[in-house]
C-alpha positions as CSV (number, residue, x, y, z in Angstrom):
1,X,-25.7,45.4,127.9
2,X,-22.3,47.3,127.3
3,X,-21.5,47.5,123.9
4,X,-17.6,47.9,123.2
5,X,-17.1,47.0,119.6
6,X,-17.9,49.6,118.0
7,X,-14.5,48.8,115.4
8,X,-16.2,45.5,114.1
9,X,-19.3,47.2,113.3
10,X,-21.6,49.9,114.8
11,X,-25.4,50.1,115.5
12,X,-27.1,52.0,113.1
13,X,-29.0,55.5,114.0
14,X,-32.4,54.7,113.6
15,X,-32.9,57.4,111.3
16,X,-31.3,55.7,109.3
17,X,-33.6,52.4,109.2
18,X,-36.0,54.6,108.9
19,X,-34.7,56.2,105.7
20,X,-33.4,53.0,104.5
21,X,-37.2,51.3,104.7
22,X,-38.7,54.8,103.9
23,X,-36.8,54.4,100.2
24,X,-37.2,50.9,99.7
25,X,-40.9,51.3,99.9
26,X,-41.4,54.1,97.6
27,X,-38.2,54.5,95.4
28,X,-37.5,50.7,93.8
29,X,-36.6,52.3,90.0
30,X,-33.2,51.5,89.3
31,X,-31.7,54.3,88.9
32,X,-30.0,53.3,85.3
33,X,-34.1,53.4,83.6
34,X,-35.0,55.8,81.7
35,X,-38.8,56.3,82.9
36,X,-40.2,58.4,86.1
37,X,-38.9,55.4,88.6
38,X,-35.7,55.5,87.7
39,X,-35.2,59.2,87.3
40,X,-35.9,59.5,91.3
41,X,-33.6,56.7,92.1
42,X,-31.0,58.7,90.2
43,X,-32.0,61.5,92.0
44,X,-31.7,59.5,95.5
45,X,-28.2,58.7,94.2
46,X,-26.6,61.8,93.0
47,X,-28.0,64.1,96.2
48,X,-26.4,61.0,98.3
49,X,-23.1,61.5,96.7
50,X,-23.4,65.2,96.9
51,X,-23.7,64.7,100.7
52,X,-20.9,62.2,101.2
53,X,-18.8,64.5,98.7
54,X,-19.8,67.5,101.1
55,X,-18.4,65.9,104.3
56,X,-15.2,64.9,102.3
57,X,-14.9,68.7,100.7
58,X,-14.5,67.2,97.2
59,X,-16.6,66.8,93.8
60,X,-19.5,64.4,93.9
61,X,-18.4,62.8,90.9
62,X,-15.0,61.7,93.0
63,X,-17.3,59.2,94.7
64,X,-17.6,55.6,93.6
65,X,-20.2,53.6,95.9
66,X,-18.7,50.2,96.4
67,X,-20.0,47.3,99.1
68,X,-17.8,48.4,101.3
69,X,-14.2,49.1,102.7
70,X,-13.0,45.4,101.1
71,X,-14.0,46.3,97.8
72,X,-12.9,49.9,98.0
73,X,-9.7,49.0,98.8
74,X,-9.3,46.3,96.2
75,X,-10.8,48.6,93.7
76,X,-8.1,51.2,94.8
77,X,-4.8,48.9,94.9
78,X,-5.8,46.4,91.8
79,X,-6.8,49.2,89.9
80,X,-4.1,51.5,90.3
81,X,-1.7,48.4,89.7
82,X,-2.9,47.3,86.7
83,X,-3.5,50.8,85.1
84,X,0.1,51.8,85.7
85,X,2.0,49.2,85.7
86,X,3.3,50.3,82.5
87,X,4.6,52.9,84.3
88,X,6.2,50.9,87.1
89,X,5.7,47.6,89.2
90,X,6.7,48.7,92.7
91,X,3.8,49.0,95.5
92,X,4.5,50.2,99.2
93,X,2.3,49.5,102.1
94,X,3.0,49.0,105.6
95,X,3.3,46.3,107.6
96,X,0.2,47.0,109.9
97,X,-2.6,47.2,106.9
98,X,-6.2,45.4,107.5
99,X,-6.5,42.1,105.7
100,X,-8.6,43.6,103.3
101,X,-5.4,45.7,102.3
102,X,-2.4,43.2,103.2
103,X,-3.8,40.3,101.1
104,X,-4.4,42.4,97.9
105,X,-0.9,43.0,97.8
106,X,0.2,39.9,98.6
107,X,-2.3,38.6,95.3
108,X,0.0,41.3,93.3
109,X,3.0,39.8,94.4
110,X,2.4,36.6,93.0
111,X,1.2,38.3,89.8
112,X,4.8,39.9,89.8
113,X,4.4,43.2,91.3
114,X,7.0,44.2,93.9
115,X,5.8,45.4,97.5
116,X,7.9,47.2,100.0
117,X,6.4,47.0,103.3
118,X,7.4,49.9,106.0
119,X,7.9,49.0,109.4
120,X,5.8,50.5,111.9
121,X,7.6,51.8,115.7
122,X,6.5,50.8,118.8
123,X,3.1,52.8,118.7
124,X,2.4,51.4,115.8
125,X,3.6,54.7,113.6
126,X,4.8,54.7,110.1
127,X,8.3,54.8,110.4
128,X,9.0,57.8,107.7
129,X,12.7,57.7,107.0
130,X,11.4,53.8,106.0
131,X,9.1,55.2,103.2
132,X,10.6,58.0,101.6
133,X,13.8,55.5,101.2
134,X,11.5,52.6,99.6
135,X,10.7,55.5,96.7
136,X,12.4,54.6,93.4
137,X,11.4,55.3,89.7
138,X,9.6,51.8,89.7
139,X,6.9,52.9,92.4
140,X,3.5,54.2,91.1
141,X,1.5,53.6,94.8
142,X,1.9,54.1,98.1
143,X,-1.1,52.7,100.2
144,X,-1.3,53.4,104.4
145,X,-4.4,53.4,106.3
146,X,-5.6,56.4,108.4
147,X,-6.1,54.5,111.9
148,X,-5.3,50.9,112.6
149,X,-8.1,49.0,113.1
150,X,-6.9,46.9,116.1
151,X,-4.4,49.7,118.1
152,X,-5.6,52.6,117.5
153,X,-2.4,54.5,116.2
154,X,-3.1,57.3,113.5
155,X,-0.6,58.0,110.6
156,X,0.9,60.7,109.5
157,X,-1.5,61.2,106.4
158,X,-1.1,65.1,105.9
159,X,2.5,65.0,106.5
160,X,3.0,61.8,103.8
161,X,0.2,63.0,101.4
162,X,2.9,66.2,101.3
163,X,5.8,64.5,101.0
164,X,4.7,62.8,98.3
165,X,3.6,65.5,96.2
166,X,7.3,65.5,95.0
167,X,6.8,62.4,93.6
168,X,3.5,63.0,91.3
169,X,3.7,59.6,89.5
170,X,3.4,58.2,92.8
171,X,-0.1,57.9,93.6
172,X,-1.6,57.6,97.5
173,X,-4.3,55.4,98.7
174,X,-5.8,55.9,102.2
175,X,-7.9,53.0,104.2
176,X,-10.0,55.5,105.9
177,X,-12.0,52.8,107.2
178,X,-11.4,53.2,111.3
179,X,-10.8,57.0,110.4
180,X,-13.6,58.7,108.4
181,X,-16.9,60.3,110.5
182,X,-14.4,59.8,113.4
183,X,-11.7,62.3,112.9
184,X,-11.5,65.5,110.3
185,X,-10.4,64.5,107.2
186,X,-9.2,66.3,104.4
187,X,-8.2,64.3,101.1
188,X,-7.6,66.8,98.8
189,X,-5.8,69.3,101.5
190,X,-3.6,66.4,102.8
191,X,-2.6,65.1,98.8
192,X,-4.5,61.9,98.9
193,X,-5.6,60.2,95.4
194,X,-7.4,57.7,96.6
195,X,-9.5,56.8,100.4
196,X,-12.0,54.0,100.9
197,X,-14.9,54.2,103.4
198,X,-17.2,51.7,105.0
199,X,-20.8,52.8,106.3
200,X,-21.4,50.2,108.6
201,X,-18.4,51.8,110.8
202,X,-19.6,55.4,111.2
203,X,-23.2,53.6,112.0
204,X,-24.9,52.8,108.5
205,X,-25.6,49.4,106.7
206,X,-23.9,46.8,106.0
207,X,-22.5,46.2,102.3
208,X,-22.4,49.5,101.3
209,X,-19.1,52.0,101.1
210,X,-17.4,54.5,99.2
211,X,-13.7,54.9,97.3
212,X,-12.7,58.8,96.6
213,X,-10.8,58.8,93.5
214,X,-9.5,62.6,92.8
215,X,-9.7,63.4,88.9
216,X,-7.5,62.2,86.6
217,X,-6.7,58.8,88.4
218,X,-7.1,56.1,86.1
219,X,-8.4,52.6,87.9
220,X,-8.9,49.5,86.2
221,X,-12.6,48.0,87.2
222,X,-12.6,45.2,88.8
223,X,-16.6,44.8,88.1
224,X,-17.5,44.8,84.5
225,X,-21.0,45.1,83.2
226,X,-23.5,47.3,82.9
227,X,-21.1,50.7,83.2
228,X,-22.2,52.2,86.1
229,X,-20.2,54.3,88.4
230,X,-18.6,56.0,85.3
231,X,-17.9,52.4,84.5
232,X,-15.3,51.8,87.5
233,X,-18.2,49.7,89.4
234,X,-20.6,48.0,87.4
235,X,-23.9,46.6,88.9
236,X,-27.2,48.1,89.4
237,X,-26.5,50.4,92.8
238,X,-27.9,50.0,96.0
239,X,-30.1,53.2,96.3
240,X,-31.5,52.6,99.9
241,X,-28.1,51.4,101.1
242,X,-26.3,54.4,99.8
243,X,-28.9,56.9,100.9
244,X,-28.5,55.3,104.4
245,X,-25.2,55.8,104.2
246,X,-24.9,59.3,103.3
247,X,-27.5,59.9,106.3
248,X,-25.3,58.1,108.8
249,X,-22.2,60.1,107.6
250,X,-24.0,63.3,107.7
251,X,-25.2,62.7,111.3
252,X,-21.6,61.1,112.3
253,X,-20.3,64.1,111.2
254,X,-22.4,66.9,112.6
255,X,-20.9,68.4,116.0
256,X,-17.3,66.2,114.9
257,X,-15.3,68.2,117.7
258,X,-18.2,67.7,120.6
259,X,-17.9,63.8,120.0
260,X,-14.3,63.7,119.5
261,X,-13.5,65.3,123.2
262,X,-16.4,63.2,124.6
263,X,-14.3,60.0,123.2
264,X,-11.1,61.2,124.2
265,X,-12.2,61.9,127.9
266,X,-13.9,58.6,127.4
267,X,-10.5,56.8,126.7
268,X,-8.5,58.8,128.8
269,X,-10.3,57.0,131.8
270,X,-9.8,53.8,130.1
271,X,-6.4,54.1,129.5
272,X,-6.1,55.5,133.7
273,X,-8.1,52.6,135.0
274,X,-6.1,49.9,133.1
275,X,-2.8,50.8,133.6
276,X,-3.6,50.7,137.2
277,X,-4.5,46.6,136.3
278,X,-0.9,45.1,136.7
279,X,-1.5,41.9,134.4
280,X,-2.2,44.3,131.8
281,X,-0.4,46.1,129.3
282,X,-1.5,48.8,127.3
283,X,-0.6,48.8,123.1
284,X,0.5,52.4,121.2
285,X,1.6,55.7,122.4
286,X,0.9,57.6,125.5
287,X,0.6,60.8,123.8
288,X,-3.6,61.0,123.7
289,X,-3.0,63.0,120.2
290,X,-1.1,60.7,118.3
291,X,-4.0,57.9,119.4
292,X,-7.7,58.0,117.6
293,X,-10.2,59.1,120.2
294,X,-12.5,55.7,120.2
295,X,-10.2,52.5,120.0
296,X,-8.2,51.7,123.4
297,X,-5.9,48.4,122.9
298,X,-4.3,46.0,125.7
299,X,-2.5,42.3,126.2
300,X,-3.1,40.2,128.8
301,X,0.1,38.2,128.7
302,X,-0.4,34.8,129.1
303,X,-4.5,34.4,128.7
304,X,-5.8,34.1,125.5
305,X,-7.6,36.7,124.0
306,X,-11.0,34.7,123.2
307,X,-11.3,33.8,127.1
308,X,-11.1,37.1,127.9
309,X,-13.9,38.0,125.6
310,X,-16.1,35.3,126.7
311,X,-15.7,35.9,130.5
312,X,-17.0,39.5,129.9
313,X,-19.4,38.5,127.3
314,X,-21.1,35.9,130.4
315,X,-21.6,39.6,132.0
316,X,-22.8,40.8,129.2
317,X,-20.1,43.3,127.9
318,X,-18.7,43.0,124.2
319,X,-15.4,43.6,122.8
320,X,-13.0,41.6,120.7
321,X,-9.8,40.5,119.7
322,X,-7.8,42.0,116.7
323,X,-9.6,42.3,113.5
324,X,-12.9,41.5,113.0
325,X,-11.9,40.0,109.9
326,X,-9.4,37.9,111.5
327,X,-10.9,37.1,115.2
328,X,-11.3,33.8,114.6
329,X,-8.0,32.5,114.1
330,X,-5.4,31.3,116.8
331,X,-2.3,33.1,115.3
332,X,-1.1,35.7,116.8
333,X,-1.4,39.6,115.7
334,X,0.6,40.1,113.2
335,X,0.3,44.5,113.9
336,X,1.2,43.6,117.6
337,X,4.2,41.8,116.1
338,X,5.1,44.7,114.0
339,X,4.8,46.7,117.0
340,X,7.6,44.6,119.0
341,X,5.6,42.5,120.7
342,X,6.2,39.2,122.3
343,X,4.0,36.4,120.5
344,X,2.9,36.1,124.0
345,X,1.5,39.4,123.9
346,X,0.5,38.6,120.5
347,X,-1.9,36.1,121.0
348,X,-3.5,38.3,124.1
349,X,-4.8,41.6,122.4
350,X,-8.1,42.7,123.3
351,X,-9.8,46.2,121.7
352,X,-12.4,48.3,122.9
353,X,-13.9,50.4,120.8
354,X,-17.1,53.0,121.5
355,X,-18.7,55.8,120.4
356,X,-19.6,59.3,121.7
357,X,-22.7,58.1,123.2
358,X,-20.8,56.2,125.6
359,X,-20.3,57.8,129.1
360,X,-17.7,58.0,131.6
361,X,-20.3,56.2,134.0
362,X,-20.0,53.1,131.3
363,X,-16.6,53.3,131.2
364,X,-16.2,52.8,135.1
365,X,-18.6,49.9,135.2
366,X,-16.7,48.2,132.1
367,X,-13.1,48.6,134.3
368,X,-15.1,47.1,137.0
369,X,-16.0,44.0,135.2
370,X,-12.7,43.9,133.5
371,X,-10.9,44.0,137.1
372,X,-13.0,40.6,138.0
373,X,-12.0,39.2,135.3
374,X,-8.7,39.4,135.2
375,X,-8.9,38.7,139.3
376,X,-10.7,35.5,138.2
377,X,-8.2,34.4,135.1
378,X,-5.0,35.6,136.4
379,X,-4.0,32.5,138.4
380,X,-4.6,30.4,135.1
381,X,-2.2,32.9,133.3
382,X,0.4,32.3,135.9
383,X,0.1,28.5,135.7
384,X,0.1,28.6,131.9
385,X,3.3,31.2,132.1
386,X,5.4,28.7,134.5
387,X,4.5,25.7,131.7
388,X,5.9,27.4,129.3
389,X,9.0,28.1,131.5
390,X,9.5,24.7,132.1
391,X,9.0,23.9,128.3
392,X,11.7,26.2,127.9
């Protein structure tokens, strides 16, 4: 089995299921008692954040252990929005966010919030000139993820996060979702307020995650309760979840450079072998460093994504469509849209994504498999593409 979708969710190490079972076998307390139990649970939890705070280089109190990216970024955007919006009602976004970050804002919208959404180029980049001309005295956030989930493209974070320190009643939220325990990342070198996380991507469980929140930003819970996570995220926390996470991100992010350049020589012989596949274009820049290392994008004009995928699933390779969260529905990309892309090439995106264990050997045999199968679907593209003509 080749295992290519390492975007939608990665395997876990299995030091981590063994740490995971290790702690729900011997430290149940919850970690909000007052008796021997709980103390170690608290314990658990405060040396996890110390580690996750440590790969960050900020405070361990700046970490608030969420469910995941979704909530991270909900608890980031809602709360920013409805603790400032005394201060202003104007968001800005771009128009390439995940789901997770794209329908928040459209929810504030409708509860009368303004959003300004910056056009992305043809790699998929944040268009600058766009944002700093969207900043008025009404705007109190400015929210762009690190690496898109379904191209690959990285953002300017450093250079935005800069920028914006002119502006210090405009706040910046990061979904470092596709980006953290994959790239370096700096949050309080590069300016950033606010970044959310998701341990199931840098190969941890499911339903746990992470939002840095640097001091002083104010965020209106969108969980109240019991109080806990200095009463931004109430509900008892998941102790073996989040040790298991900070384990993954500490093992993700030992030897970061060695995995990086095995990644990048990784997709540098994806990106070689198809471009040489005519029926196939490939999505983002050209320049390797403007790219993340792990996700490499493509349309097959004409064939519908979802075939694609299960002709190389019947040969046992995986990989997907756009957004996991979204991979079940017929309409086309709405990134690849942003990008310029014909809703032809919309509806034909297909992602690989990996990780450093992957070799170039796998690579080859994956191109292999890919060139049958676009041998074998091509003449249905054709005949589908002359239809359409006629339609026309």
């Amino acid at each position: 089995m080749l295992y290519w979708d390492y975007a939608a969710t990665s395997p876990l190490y299995e030091e981590v299921i063994d740490t995971i079972a290790e702690v729900m076998k011997l430290h149940y307390g919850n970690p909000s008692s007052i008796h021997r139990l709980g103390v170690q649970a608290e314990k658990l939890l405060h040396s996890s954040k110390e580690v996750i705070a440590g790969s960050l280089g900020v405070l361990p109190t700046q970490i608030i252990c969420t469910s995941g990216g979704t909530e991270s970024n909900n608890l980031a955007i809602k709360g920013v929005a409805y603790s400032y919006r005394n201060r202003g009602k104007h968001l800005i976004t771009t128009q390439i966010e995940h789901p997770s970050v794209k329908e928040v804002f459209l929810q504030l919208e409708r509860e009368g919030f303004r959003v300004t959404y910056i056009p992305v180029n043809h790699k998929g980049c944040v268009e600058l000139d766009a944002l700093k001309a969207a900043i008025c005295e009404d705007t109190i956030l400015v929210s762009v993820m690190f690496v898109n989930n379904e191209v690959g493209t990285m953002q300017p974070i450093q250079e935005i996060g800069q920028w914006l320190a002119n502006y210090p009643k405009v706040l910046f939220h990061v979904d470092a979702v596709q980006g953290i325990a994959k790239l370096p990342f700096h949050p309080k070198e590069w300016g950033v307020d606010l970044c959310s996380a998701s341990a199931h991507k840098f190969r941890g469980p499911k339903g746990v995650g992470f939002l840095y929140r640097r001091e002083g930003v104010q965020l209106a819970p969108q969980l109240v309760g019991g109080g806990q996570e200095y009463g931004l995220r109430s509900g008892t926390e998941n102790v073996p979840l989040i040790v298991g996470m900070a384990k993954a991100l500490r093992l993700s992010m030992e030897h970061l450079q060695a995995k990086m350049e095995q990644k990048y020589r990784v997709r540098h012989l994806l990106v070689e072998g198809i471009s040489k596949i005519p029926e196939l274009t490939l999505t983002g820049s050209d320049l390797a460093e403007e790219m993340a290392p792990h996700i490499v994008h493509f349309a097959f004009a004409g064939m519908k994504a979802e075939v694609v995928v299960h002709a190389l699933e019947q040969r046992n390779i995986y990989i997907s469509t756009k957004s996991a969260c979204a991979s079940d529905e017929s309409d086309p990309s709405s990134v690849m849209l942003a990008l310029g892309c014909s809703r032809e090439q919309a509806v034909s995106g297909l992602r690989v994504s990996y990780s450093e264990e992957h070799q170039e050997k796998e690579a080859e045999q994956f191109l292999a498999a890919l060139r049958e199968v676009v041998k074998e679907l091509a003449p249905l593209s054709k005949q589908a593409s002359e239809r359409r003509g006629k339609r026309r």
